[in-house]
VOBA-1610 file (N, C-alpha, C; in pm, whole numbers, padded with zeros to 5 digits, always signed):
BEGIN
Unk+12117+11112+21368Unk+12126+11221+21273Unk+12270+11273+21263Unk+12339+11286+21435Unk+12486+11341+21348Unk+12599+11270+21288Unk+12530+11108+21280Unk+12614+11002+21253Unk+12630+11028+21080Unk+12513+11051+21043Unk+12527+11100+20914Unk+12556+11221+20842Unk+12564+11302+20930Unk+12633+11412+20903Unk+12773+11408+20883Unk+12822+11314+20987Unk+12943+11320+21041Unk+13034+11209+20907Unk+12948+11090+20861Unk+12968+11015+20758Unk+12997+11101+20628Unk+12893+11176+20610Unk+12912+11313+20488Unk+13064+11369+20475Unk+13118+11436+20584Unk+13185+11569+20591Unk+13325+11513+20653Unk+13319+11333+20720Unk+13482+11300+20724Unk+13575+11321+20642Unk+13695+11305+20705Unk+13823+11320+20653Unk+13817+11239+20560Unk+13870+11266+20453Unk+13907+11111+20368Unk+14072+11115+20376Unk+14107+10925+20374Unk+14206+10906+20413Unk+14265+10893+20224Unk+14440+10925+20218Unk+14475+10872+20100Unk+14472+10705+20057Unk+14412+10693+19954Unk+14443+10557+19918Unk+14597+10474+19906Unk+14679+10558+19914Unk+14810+10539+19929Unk+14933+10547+20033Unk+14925+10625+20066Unk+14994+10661+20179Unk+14919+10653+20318Unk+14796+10646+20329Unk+14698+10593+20424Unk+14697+10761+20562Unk+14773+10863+20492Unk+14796+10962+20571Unk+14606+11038+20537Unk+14593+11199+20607Unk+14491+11237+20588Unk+14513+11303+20418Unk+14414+11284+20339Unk+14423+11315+20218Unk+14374+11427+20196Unk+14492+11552+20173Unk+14497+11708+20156Unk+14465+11744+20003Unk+14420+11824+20012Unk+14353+11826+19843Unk+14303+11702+19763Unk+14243+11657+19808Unk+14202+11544+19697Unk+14207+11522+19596Unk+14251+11434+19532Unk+14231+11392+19379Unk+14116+11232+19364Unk+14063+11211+19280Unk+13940+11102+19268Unk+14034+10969+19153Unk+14036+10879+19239Unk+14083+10830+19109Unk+13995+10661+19128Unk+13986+10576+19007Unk+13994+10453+19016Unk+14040+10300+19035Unk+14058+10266+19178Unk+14115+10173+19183Unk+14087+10046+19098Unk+14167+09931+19098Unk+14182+09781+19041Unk+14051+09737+19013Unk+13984+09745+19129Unk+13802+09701+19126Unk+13676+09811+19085Unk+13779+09924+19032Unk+13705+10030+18988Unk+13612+10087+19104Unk+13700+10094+19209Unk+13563+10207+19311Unk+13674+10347+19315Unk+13574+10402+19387Unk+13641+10567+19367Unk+13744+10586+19483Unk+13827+10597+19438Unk+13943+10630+19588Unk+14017+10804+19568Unk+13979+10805+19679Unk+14080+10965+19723Unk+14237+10940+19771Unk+14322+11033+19641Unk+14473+11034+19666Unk+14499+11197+19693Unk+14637+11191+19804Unk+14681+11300+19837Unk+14739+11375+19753Unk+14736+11525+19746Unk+14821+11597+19598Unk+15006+11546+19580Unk+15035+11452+19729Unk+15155+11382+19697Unk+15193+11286+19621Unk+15082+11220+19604Unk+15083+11047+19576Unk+15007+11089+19419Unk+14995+11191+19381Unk+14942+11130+19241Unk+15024+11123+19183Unk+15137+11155+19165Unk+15247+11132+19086Unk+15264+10905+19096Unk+15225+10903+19217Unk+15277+10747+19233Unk+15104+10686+19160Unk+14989+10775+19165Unk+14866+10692+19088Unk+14871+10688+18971Unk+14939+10784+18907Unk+14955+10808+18769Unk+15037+10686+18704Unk+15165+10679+18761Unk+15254+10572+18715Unk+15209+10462+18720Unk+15100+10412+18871Unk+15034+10246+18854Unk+14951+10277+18707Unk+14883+10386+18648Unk+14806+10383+18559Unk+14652+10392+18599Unk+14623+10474+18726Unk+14474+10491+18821Unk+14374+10568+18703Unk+14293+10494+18647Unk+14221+10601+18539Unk+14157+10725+18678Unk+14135+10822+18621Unk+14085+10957+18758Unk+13926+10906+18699Unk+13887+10961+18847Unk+13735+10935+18853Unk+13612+11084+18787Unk+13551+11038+18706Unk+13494+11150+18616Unk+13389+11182+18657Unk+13315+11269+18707Unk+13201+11282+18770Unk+13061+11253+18638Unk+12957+11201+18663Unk+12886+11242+18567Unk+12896+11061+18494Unk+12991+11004+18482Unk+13009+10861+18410Unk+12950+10767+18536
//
């Protein structure tokens, strides 16, 4: 039971910088899964062209 709790409520790491990812942003990687970037690195997701991940689609 707290394995899944604990799965829920982890840290997410940045997709970029591989540091702990502070404010999150949602975006879409190459294979289209959902990746979390740090409020540093979106400037660097934006420029690869990361469409952001839309809740609801």
């Amino acid at each position: 039971m707290s394995s899944i709790i604990s799965k829920l409520f982890r840290k997410k790491k940045c997709f970029i910088c591989n540091q702990k990812a502070v404010s999150p942003q949602y975006y879409l990687d190459d294979q289209h899964n959902k990746v979390a970037v740090c409020y540093k690195c979106i400037e660097y997701a934006e420029r690869r062209a990361m469409p952001r991940f839309k809740w609801g689609r």
